[in-house]
C-alpha atoms as one frame of an Amber mdcrd trajectory, in Angstrom:
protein
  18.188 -20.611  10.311  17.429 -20.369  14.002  20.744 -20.099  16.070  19.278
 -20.776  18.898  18.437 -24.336  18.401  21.929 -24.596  16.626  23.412 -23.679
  19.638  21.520 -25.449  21.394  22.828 -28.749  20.101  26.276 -27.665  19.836
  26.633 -26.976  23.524  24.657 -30.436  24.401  27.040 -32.091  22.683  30.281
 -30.332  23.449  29.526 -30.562  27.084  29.948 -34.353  26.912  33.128 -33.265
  25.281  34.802 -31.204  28.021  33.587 -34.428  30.604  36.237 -35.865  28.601
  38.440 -33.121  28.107  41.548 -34.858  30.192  40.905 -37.998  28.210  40.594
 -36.616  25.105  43.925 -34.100  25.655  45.902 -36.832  26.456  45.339 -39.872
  23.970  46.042 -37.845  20.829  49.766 -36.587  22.484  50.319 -40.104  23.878
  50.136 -41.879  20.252  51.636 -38.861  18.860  54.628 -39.503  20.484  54.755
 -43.216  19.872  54.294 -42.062  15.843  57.686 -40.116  16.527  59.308 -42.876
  18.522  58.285 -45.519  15.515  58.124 -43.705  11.860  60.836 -40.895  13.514
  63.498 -43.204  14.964  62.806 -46.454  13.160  62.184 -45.566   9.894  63.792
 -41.752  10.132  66.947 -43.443  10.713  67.297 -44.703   7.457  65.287 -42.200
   5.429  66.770 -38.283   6.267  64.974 -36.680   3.815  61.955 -36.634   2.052
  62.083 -33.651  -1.217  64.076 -31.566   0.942  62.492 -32.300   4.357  63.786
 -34.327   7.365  61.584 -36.971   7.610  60.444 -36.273  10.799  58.646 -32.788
  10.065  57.493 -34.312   7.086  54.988 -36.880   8.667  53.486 -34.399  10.917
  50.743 -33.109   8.371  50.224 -37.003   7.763  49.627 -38.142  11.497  47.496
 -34.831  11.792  45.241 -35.454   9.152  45.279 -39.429  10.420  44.343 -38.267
  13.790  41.654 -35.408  12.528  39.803 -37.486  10.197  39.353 -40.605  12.443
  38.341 -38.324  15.427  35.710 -36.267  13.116  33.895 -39.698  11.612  34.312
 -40.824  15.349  32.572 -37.866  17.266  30.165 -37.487  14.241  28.809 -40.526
  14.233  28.353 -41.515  17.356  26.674 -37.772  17.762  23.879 -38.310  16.273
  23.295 -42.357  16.383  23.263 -42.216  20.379  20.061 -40.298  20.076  18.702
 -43.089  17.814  19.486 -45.900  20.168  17.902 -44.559  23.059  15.057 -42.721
  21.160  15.165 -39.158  21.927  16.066 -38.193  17.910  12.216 -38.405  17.422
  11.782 -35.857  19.746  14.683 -33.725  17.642  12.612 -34.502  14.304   9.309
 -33.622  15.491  10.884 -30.119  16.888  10.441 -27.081  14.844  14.234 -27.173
  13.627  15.460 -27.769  10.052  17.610 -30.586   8.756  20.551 -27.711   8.212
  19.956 -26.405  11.938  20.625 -30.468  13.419  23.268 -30.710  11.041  24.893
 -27.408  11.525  24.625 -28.025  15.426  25.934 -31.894  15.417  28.853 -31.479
  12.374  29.429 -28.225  13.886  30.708 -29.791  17.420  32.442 -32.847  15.758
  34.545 -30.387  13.980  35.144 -28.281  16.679  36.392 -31.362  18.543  38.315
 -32.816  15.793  39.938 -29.313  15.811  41.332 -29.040  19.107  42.554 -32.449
  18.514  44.493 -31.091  15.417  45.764 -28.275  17.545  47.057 -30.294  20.364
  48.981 -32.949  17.701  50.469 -30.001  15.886  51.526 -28.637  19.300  52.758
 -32.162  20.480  54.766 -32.359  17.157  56.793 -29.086  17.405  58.143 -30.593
  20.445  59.662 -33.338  18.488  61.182 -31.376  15.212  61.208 -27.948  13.910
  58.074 -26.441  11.807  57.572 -24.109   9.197  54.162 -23.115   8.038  54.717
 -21.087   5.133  51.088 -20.736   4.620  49.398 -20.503   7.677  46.209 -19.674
   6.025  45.889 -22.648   3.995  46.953 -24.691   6.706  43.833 -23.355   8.758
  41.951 -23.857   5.928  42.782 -27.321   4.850  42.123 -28.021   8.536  38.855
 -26.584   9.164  37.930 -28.211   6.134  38.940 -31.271   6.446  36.882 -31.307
  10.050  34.025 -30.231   8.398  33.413 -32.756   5.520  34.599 -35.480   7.458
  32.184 -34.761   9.914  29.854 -35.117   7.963  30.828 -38.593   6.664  30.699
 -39.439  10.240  27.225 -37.941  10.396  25.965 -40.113   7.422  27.607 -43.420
   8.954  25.687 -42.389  12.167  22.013 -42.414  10.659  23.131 -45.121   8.355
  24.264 -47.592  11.416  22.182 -49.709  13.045  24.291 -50.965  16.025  27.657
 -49.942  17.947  29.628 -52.476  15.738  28.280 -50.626  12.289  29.883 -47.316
  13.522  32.954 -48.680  13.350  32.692 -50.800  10.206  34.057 -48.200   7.835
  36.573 -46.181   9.681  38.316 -48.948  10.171  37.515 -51.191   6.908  37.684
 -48.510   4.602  39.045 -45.188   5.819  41.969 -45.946   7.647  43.711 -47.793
   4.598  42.764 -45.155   2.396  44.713 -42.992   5.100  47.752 -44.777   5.692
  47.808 -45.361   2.043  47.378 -41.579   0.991  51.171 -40.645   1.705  50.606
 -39.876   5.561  54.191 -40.960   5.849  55.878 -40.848   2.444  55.546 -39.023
  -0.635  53.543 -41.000  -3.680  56.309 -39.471  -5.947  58.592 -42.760  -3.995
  56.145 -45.642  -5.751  56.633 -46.762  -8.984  55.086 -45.216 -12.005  51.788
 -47.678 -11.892  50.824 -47.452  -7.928  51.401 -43.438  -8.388  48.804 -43.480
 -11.039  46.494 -46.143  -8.921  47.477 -43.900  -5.860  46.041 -40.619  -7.665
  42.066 -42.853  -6.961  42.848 -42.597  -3.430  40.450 -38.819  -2.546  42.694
 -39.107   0.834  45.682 -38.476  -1.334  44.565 -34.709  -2.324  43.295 -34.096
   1.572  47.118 -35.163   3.059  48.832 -33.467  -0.115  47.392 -29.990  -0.124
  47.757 -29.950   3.671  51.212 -30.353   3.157  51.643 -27.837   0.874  50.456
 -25.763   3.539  53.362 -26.468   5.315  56.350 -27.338   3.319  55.287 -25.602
  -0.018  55.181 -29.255  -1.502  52.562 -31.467  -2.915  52.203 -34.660  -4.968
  49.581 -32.795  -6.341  48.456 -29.336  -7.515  47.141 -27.393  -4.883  43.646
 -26.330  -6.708  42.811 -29.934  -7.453  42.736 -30.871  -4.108  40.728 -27.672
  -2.744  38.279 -28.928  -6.009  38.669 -32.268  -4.156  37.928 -31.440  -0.668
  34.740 -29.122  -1.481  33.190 -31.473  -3.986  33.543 -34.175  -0.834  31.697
 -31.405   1.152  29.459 -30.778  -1.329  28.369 -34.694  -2.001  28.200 -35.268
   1.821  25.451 -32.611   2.028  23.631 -33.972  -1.101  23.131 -37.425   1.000
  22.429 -35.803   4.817  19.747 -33.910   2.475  18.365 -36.936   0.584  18.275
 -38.790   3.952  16.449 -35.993   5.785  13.866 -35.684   2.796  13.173 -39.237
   2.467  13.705 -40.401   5.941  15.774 -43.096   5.359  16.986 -44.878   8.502
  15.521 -42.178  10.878  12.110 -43.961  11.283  13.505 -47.257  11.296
C-alpha cells in the first residue's frame, strides 16, 4: 500500500473539513442540547430511571451513535460522489493507486470526522449529567468502529448515487428509523415480548447496545454478538467497495 497517495487523499479531504471546522463544532453541540432539553426534561420527567440509570446519562450513547452514524454516511458519501459529478474521479482511477489506497484515504477522513463529532457530543453531554465509562476501551472501540463501517456505507451510497437527492435517499429513508428505532433512547427490554424479538432484526440494535455496555455495563444484548455484528457489517461493506472497484459498476457511468 502506498501511504503516500493515502495521505494524500486524506489531507485533500480533511482540509475541506477544517474550512468548516466552526460549522461543524457547533451544529452537533447545538442539537445536542436540544436532545437534553426534549428526551431529558420532557420525557426524563416522567421516566427517572432506565435499569438503574437516570435517564438522562442513559441516552447519551444513543444520541452519540445517532449523531456518528449520520455524520459518517454523510461525509462518506458525499467524499467520493463530488469527484464523480464534476469528473476528476477518472483522473483518481487512471492513477497508479489501488482500490484499498482510495478507500483507505476517503473512509479514513469520514471517520476521522465522524470522530471528532463523537468527541465533541460526548463532551457536550457531560455538561448535562454525570458519566461513567467503565470501559473506556470498548467505548473507543465501539466508536472507532462504528466510524469506520459506516463510512463505508456512506462510501458505497456515494458511487452508487447518481444525483444530490440519491445521497440522501437512504440516510434518511432507511437509516435513521433503524436508528431511532434501535433503543437510542430506551431500552428494547421496555417493548413487549413480540417487538423485542422483531427489534433483535434491527443490526442498529447491537451497534447502540454494545456501545452502551461500554458505558453503563448494560446491554439488551450480549456484548460478543454485537462485536460479531459490527465486524461482519465491516466485513460485507468491503466485499461490495471491492466488487464495485473490480467490476466498475457506477464509476464509468
Amino acid at each position: 500500500m502506498k501511504l503516500t497517495a493515502v495521505w494524500a487523499i486524506y489531507r485533500y479531504e480533511m482540509t475541506r473539513f477544517f474550512r468548516t471546522l466552526l460549522q461543524s463544532f457547533i451544529s452537533p453541540v447545538i442539537s445536542t442540547s436540544l436532545y437534553f432539553v426534549v428526551f431529558g426534561t420532557a420525557i426524563g420527567s416522567r421516566i427517572q430511571e432506565v435499569e438503574g440509570v437516570s435517564y438522562g446519562a442513559f441516552i447519551v450513547p444513543g444520541l452519540i451513535m445517532l449523531s456518528v452514524i449520520m455524520q459518517s454516511i454523510s461525509n462518506a458519501s458525499f467524499g467520493i460522489y463530488f469527484p464523480k459529478f464534476i469528473g476528476t474521479i477518472y483522473e483518481l482511477l487512471s492513477a497508479p493507486v489501488s482500490f484499498l489506497e482510495i478507500v483507505a484515504g476517503y473512509v479514513g477522513a469520514a471517520a476521522t470526522k465522524s470522530l471528532f463529532i463523537g468527541v465533541v457530543i460526548l463532551g457536550t453531554a457531560s455538561l448535562f449529567v454525570d458519566l461513567t465509562i467503565q470501559n473506556p476501551l470498548a467505548m473507543i472501540a465501539f466508536l472507532v468502529l462504528t466510524c469506520v463501517s459506516f463510512s463505508l456505507m456512506g462510501f458505497i451510497i456515494g458511487l452508487w448515487a447518481g444525483n444530490f437527492e440519491q445521497l440522501q435517499l437512504v440516510p434518511l429513508l432507511i437509516v435513521t428509523p433503524l436508528v431511532f428505532l434501535g433503543g437510542s433512547f430506551y431500552s428494547i427490554s421496555m417493548l413487549p415480548p413480540f417487538w423485542q424479538t422483531v427489534t433483535l432484526f434491527n443490526p442498529v440494535v447491537y451497534l447502540i447496545s454494545g456501545f452502551r455496555w461500554a458505558f453503563f455495563g448494560l446491554a439488551d444484548v450480549p456484548i460478543g454478538i454485537s462485536l460479531m455484528a459490527i465486524s461482519g457489517f465491516t466485513a460485507l461493506c468491503l466485499g461490495i467497495i471491492w466488487w464495485i472497484f473490480r467490476t466498475g459498476w457506477r464509476l464509468r457511468d
